[in-house]
C-alpha positions as CSV (number, residue, x, y, z in Angstrom):
1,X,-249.6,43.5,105.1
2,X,-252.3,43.4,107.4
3,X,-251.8,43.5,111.6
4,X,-252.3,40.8,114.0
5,X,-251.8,40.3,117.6
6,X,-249.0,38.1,119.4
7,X,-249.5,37.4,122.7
8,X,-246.8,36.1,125.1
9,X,-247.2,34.7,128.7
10,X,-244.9,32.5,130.4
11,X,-246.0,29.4,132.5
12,X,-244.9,27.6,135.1
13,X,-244.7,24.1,133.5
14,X,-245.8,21.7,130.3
15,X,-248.7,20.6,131.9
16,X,-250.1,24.3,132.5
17,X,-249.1,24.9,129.1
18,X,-251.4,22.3,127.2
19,X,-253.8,22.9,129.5
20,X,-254.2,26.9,128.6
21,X,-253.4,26.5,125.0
22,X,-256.2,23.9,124.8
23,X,-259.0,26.1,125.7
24,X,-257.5,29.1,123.7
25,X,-257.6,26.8,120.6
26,X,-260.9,25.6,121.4
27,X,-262.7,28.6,122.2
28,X,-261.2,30.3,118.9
29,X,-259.4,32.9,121.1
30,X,-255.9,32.0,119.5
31,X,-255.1,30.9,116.1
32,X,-252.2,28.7,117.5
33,X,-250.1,28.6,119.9
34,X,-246.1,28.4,119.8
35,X,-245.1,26.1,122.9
36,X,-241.3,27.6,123.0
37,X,-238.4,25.5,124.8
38,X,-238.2,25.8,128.5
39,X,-236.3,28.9,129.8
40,X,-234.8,30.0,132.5
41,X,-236.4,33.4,134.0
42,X,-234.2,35.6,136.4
43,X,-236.6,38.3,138.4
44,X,-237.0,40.2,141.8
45,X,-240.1,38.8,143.5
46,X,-241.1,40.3,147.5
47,X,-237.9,41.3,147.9
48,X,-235.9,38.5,146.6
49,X,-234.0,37.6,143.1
50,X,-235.4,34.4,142.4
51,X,-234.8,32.1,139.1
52,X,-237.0,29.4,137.9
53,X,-237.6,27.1,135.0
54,X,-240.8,28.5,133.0
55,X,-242.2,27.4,129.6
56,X,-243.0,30.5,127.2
57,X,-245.7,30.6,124.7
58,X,-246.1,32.7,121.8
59,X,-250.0,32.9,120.8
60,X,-251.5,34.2,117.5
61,X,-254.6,36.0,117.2
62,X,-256.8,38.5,115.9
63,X,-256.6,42.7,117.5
64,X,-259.8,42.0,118.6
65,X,-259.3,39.4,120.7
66,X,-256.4,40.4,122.5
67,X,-258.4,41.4,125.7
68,X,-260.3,38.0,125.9
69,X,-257.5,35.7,125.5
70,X,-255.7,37.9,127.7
71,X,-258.1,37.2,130.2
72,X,-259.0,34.0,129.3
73,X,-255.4,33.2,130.1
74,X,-255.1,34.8,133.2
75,X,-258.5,33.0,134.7
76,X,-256.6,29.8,134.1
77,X,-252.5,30.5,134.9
78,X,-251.4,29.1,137.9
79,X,-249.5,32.6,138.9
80,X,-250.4,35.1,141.5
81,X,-249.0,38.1,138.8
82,X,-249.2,36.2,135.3
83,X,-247.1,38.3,132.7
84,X,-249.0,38.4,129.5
85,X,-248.3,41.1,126.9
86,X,-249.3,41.7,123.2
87,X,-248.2,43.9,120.4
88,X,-249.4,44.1,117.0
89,X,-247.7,42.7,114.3
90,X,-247.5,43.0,110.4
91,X,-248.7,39.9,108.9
92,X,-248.9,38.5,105.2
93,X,-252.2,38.5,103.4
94,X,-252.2,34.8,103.8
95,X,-251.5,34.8,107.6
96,X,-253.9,37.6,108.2
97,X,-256.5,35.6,106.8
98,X,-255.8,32.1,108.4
99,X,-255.7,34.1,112.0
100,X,-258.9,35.3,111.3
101,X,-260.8,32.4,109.9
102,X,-259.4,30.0,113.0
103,X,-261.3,32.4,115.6
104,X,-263.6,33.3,113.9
């Protein structure tokens, strides 16, 4: 098993979504995107509980790259405070090899 990186962000809609997963793709920052079903978020926000329809997205990529897609993603969300986190993750030889050959 070898490590690779999922990173998560939520986005406000679909087209947001396509839009931020298309440049990660492109620019070889993400070895795919998972485009998970809309959910519903619950969270404080200046004071208030607020709940909205969001779209989650589960990215694969390499360790190394965590900090540019990170960023990468962040230059283009539509959110004042984007949530975006990453962990490492235990990954097939297979897999570990596909995530590196698509951004690299």
């Amino acid at each position: 098993m070898s490590d690779i990186a999922l990173v998560h962000a939520i986005f406000a809609d679909s087209a947001e979504v396509e839009r931020v997963v298309e440049a990660a793709i492109t620019e070889r920052l993400a070895a795919c995107a998972n485009i998970l079903a809309p959910c519903v978020s619950v969270y404080r926000w200046q004071g208030e509980v607020e709940r909205a329809e969001e779209v989650p997205v589960l990215f694969k990529t390499t360790p190394e790259l965590v900090g540019q897609l990170r960023a990468r993603i962040a230059e283009l969300h539509s959110y004042d405070l984007p949530v975006i986190e990453a962990w490492p993750v235990a990954a097939g030889s297979a897999v570990f090899k596909w995530v590196h050959d698509a951004t690299g």
